[in-house]
C-alpha positions in Angstrom: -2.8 -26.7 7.8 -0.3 -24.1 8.8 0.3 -23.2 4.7 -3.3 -22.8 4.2 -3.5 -20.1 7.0 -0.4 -18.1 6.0 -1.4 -18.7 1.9 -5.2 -17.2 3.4 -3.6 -14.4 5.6 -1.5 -13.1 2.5 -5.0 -13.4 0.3 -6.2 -10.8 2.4 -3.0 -8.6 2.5 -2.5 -8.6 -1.5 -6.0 -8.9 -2.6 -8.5 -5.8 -2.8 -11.5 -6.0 -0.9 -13.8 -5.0 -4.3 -11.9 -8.3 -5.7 -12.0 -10.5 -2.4 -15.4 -10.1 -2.4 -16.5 -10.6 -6.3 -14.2 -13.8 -5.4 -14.7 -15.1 -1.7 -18.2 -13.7 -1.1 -19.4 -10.4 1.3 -17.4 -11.6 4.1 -14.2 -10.9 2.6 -12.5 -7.7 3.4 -8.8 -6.6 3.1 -6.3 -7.0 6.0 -5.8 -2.8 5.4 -8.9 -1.8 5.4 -9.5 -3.7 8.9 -6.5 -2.2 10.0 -8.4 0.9 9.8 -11.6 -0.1 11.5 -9.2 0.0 14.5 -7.7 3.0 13.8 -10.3 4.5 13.4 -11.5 3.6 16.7 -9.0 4.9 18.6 -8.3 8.1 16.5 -12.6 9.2 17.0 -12.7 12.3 18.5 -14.9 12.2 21.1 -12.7 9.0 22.8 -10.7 6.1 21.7 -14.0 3.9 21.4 -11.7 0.4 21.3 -9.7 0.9 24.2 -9.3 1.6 28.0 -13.0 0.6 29.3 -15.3 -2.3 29.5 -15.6 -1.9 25.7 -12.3 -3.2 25.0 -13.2 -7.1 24.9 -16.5 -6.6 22.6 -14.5 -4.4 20.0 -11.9 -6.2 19.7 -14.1 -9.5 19.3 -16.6 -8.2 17.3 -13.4 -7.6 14.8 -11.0 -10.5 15.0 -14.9 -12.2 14.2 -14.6 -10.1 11.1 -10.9 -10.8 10.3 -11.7 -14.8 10.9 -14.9 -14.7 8.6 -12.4 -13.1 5.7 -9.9 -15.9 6.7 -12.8 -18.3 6.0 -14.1 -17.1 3.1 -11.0 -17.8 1.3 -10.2 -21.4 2.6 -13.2 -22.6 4.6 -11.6 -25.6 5.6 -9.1 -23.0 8.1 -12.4 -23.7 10.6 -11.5 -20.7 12.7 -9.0 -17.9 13.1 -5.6 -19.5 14.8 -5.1 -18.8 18.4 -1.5 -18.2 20.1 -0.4 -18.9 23.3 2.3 -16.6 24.0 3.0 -18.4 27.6 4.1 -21.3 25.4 6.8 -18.9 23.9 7.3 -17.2 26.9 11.2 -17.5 28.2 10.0 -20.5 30.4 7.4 -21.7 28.3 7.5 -25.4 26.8 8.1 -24.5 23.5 10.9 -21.7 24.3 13.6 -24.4 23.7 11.9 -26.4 20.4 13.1 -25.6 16.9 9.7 -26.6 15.2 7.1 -25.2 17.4 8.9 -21.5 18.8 6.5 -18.7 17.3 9.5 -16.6 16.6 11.4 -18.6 13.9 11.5 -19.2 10.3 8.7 -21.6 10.7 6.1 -19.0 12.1 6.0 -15.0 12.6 10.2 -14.9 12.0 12.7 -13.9 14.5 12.0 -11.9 17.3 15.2 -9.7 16.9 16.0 -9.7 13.2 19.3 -9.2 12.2 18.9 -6.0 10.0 19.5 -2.4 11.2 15.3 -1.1 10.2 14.4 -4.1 12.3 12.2 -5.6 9.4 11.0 -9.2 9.5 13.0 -10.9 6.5 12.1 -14.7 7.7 9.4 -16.7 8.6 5.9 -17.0 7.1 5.4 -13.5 6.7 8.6 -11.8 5.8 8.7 -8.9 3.7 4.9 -8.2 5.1 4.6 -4.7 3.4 3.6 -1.6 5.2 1.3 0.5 3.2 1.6 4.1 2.2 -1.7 6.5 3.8 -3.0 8.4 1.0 -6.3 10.2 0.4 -6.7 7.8 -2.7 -6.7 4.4 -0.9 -7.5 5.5 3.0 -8.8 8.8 3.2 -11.9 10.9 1.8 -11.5 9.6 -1.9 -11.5 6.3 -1.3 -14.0 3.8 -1.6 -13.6 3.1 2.0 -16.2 5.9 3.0 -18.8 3.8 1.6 -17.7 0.6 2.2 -20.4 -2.7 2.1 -23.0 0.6 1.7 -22.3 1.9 5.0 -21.3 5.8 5.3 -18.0 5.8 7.6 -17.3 8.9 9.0 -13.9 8.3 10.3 -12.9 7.6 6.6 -14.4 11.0 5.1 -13.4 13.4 8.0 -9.9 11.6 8.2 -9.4 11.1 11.7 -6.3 9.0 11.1 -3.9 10.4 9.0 -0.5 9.4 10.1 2.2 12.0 10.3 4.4 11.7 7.2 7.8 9.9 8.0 10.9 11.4 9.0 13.4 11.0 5.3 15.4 13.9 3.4 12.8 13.7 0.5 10.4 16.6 -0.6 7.8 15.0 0.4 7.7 11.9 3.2 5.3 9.3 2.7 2.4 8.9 5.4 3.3 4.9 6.3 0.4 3.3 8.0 1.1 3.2 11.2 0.0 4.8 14.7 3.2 7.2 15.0 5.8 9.2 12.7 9.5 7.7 13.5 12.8 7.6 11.9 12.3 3.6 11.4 8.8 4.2 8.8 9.7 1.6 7.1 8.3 -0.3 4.0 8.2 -3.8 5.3 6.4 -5.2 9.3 9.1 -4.4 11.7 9.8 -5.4 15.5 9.5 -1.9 17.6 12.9 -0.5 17.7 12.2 1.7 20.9 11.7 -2.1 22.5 14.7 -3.8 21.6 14.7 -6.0 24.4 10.4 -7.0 24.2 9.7 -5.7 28.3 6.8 -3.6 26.9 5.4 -7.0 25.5 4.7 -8.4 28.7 8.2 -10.4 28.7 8.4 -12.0 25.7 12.0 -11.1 25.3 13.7 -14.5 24.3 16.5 -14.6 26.7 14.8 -13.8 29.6 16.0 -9.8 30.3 
């Protein structure tokens, strides 16, 4: 079951939602372009429409019910979107101390402090998850994003989220995909650097700090 999520999760990663859907039906829709349904909400201009207020829970459901209809469009038999417990991996939790069923191993989401100085995620199920460049072709005002599914999306065609282009020594810094510029823009899912030891992540640091 677990390789049919992770091979359905990369589907929607790597495959194009023009593609997904001319494969997998109107439900699918590409794990980037949901990623910027919620920037989008946070970056509108006249509030963050996802966040702090009694709007938070219906967002937010209304689009992990969009992520898990992609998920089932490409492998029905998934049955719903996968739930984690984080108390179970919590530095008490029951499965703190297990090899096969910690969340943060090779087996799952990868380590939770990877051994590389850019902090990427090099093991586990979805190592080497790429972080996508911002440009005005694929996320901004000449993409087909503006009209997506025949809807007009304004956020898209004024631009309200355009990252700040990376820190680097280049002519020209890519725009990575992500809510804030930062030395550590880097090309692959990373563990925040500026949280080494996980406190801002309601305690999930593994040993307990």
């Amino acid at each position: 079951a677990k390789a049919k999520v992770v091979k359905a999760f990369w589907t929607l990663k790597t495959l194009n939602t023009t593609e997904g859907q001319r494969r997998y039906g109107p439900h699918f829709h590409n794990h980037d372009d949901m990623l910027m349904l919620h920037a989008c909400s946070t970056m509108d201009p006249r509030c963050d429409q996802g966040h702090f207020g009694p709007h938070f829970m219906t967002f937010h459901r209304l689009l992990l019910l969009k992520y898990e209809l992609a998920l089932l469009s490409v492998d029905p038999s998934i049955g719903a979107m996968p739930y984690w417990n984080m108390a179970y991996d919590s530095y008490n939790g029951k499965y703190r101390n297990d090899p096969e069923k910690y969340f943060f191993t090779e087996h799952f989401i990868g380590s939770f402090t990877p051994n590389n100085s850019e902090h990427e995620v090099t093991d586990g199920q979805f190592k080497y998850w790429p972080v996508l460049n911002w440009t005005r072709e694929r996320f901004g005002n000449e993409s087909e994003l503006v009209h997506q599914d025949g809807k007009y999306n304004r956020c898209i065609a004024d631009e309200w989220f355009k990252p700040e282009p990376c820190n680097c020594s280049e002519a020209e810094c890519p725009r990575k995909l992500r809510a804030s510029t930062s030395d550590y823009c880097n090309d692959y899912v990373s563990r925040w650097p500026q949280d080494p030891d996980g406190q801002a992540m309601g305690g999930m640091n593994p040993n307990g700090q």
